[in-house]
C-alpha positions as CSV (number, residue, x, y, z in Angstrom):
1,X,-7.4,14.2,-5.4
2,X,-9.8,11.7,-6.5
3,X,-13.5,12.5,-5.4
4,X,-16.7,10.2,-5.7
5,X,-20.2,10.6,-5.2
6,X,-21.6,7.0,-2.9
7,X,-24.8,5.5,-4.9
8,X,-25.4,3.1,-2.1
9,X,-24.5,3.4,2.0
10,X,-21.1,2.5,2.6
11,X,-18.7,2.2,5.4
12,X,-15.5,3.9,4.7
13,X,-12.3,3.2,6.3
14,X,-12.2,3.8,10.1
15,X,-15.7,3.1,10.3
16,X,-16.7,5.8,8.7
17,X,-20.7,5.9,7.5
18,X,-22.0,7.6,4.8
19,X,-25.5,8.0,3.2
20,X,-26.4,6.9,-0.8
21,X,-25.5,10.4,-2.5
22,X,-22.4,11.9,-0.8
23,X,-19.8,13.7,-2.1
24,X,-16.3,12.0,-0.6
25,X,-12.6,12.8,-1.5
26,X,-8.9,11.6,-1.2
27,X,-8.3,15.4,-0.5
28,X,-6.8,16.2,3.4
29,X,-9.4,16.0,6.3
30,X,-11.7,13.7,3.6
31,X,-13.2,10.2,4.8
32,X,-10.9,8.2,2.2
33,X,-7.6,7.6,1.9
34,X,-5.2,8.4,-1.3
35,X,-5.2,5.3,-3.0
36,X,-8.7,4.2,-2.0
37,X,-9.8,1.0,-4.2
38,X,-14.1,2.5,-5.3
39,X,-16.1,-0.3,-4.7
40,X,-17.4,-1.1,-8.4
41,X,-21.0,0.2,-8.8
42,X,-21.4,1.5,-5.3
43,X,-19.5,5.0,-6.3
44,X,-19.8,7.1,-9.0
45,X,-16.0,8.6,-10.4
46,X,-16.9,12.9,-10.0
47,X,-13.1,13.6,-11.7
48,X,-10.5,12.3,-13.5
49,X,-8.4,10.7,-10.9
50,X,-11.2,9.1,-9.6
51,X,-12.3,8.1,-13.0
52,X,-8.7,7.0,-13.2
53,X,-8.7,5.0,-10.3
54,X,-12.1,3.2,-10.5
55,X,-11.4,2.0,-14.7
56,X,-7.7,0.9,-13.1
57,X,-9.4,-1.8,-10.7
58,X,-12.0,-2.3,-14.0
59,X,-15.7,-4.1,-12.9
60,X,-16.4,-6.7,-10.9
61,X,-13.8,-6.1,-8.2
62,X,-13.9,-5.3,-4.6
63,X,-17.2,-8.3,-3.7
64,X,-16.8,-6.7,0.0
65,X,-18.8,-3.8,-0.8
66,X,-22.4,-3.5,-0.3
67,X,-24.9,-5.8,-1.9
68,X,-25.3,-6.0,-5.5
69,X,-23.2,-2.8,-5.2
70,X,-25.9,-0.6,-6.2
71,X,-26.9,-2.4,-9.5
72,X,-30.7,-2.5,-9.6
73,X,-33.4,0.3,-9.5
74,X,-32.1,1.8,-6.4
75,X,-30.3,3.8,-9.0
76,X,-32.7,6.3,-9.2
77,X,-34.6,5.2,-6.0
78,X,-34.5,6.7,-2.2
79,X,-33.0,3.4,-0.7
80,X,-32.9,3.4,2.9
81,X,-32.2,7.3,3.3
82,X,-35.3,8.9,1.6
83,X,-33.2,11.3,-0.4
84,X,-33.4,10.3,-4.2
85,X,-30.2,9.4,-5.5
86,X,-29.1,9.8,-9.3
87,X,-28.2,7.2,-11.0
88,X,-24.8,7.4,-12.3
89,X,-22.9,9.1,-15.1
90,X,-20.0,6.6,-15.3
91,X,-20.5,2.8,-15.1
92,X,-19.3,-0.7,-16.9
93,X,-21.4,-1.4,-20.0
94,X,-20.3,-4.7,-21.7
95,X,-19.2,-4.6,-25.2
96,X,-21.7,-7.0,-27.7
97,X,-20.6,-10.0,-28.5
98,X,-17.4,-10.2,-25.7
99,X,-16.6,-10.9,-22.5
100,X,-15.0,-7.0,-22.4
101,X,-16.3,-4.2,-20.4
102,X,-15.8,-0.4,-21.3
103,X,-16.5,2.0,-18.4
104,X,-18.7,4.9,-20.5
């Protein structure tokens, strides 16, 4: 079961809307299915098979999801639902001097 916290709005699979700071799983009767690619930067990996999943597809993938995929100060800002939203705890960082990421 992989299970991720939304940093941005996002339409799930069957049309399926859900505010900047929800909690959505892989698990039965949850809004993704198994095998869900996380849009990079728009979800936030809560366990290790999401963590799993989300450094599998690495950054810079899925460009359908929302804009900027919630890079920018909306990290820690109340965009469009007025509930503060943390920034995250897992994201890309680039390592100095490459053209590598490392999800930390």
């Amino acid at each position: 079961m992989a299970t991720y916290r939304t940093l941005v709005p996002l339409y799930l699979p069957h049309d399926i809307w859900v505010d900047a700071g929800t909690i959505i799983s892989d698990a039965p009767g949850g809004p993704i299915p198994v095998g869900w690619p996380p849009p990079t930067n728009a979800v936030d990996p809560v366990d290790g098979p999401a963590i799993t999943a989300y450094q599998a597809l690495g950054p810079g993938v899925n460009s359908d999801a929302e804009p900027y995929k919630g890079i920018g100060p909306w990290w820690m800002g109340q965009r469009w639902t007025g509930v503060p939203v943390a920034k995250p705890v897992h994201y890309w960082k680039q390592v100095p001097g490459t053209n590598t990421f490392t999800l930390t």
